[in-house]
matplotlib code that plots the C-alpha trace (Angstrom):
import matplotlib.pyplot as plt

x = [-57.5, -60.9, -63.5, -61.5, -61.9, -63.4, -65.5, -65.4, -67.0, -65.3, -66.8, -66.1, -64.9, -67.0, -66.8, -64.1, -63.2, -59.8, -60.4, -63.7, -63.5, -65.7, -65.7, -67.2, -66.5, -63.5, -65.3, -68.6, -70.2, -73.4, -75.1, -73.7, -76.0, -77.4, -73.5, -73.4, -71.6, -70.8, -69.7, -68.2, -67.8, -64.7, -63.5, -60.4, -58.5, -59.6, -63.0, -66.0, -68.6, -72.1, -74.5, -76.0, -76.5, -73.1, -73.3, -71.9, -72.5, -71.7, -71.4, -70.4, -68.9, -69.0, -72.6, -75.3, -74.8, -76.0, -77.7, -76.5, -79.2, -78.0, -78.5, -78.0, -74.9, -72.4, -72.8, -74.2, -75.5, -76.3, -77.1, -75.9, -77.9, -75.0, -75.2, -71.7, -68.6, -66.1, -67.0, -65.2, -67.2, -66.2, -67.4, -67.4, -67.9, -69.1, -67.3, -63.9, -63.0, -63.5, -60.0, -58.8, -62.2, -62.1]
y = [176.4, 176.7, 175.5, 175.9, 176.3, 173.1, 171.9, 168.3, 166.6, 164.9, 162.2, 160.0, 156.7, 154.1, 153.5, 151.8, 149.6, 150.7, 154.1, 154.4, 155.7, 153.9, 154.9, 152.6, 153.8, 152.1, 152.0, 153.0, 153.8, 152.5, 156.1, 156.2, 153.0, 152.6, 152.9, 154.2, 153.8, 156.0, 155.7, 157.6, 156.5, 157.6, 156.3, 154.9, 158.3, 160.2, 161.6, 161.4, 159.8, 161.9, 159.2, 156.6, 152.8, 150.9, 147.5, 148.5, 145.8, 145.7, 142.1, 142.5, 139.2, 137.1, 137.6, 137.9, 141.3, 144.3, 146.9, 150.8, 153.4, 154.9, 158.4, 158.8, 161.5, 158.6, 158.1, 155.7, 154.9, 152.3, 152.2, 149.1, 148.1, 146.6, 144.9, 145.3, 143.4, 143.3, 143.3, 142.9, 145.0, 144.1, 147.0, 146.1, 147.5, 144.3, 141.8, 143.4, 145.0, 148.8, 150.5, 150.1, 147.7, 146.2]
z = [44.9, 43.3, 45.7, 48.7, 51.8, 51.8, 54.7, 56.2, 58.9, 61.3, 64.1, 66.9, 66.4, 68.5, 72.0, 73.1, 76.3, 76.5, 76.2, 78.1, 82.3, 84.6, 88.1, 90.6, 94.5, 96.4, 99.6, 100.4, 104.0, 105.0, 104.4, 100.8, 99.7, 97.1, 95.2, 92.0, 89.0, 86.1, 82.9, 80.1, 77.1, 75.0, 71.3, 71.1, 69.9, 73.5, 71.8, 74.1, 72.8, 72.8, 71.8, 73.7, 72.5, 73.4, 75.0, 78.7, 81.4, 84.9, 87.2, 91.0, 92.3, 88.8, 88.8, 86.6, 84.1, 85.3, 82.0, 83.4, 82.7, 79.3, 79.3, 75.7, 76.1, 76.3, 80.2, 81.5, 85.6, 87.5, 91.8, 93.5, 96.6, 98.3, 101.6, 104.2, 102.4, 99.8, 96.3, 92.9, 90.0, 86.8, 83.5, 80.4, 76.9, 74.5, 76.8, 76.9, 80.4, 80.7, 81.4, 85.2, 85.5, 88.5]

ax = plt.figure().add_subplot(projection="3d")
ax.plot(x, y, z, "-o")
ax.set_aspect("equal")
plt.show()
């Protein structure tokens, strides 16, 4: 075929909540504090995203959300000065939860 072999670019989707991994410690000792949070995000196909910019949030407790550090590779961080207790930690990606979030 004249022309050929053709090239073509191909790219991530956008991030996606579903698709996304956020992993927040189940238990953390007293030595461990400040906790901390990373996230990756991930299109909805598997691809990792490599670009920063997406609309991640983090709330502990139904509280007021938390903005990660955005490292602008597609992972994201945050440290949580928690005190001793339980805590629910809700990600999300654009207000819808982050897979396995809490």
């Amino acid at each position: 075929m004249s022309g050929s072999p053709f090239s073509s670019a191909v790219r991530t989707g956008p991030a996606d909540a579903g698709g996304s991994v956020a992993v927040v410690p189940a238990c953390v000792e007293l030595s461990q504090i400040p906790a901390r949070i990373t996230i990756t995000a991930f299109d909805a196909f598997g691809n990792r995203i490599a670009h920063g910019g997406d609309a991640f949030r983090i709330r502990v407790n139904e509280g007021s959300p938390i903005t990660p550090t955005d490292k602008g590779d597609g992972s994201y961080t945050a440290s949580l000065n928690l005190t001793v207790g339980v805590f629910r930690v809700d990600v999300t990606l654009a207000g819808a939860a982050v897979a396995d979030s809490p």
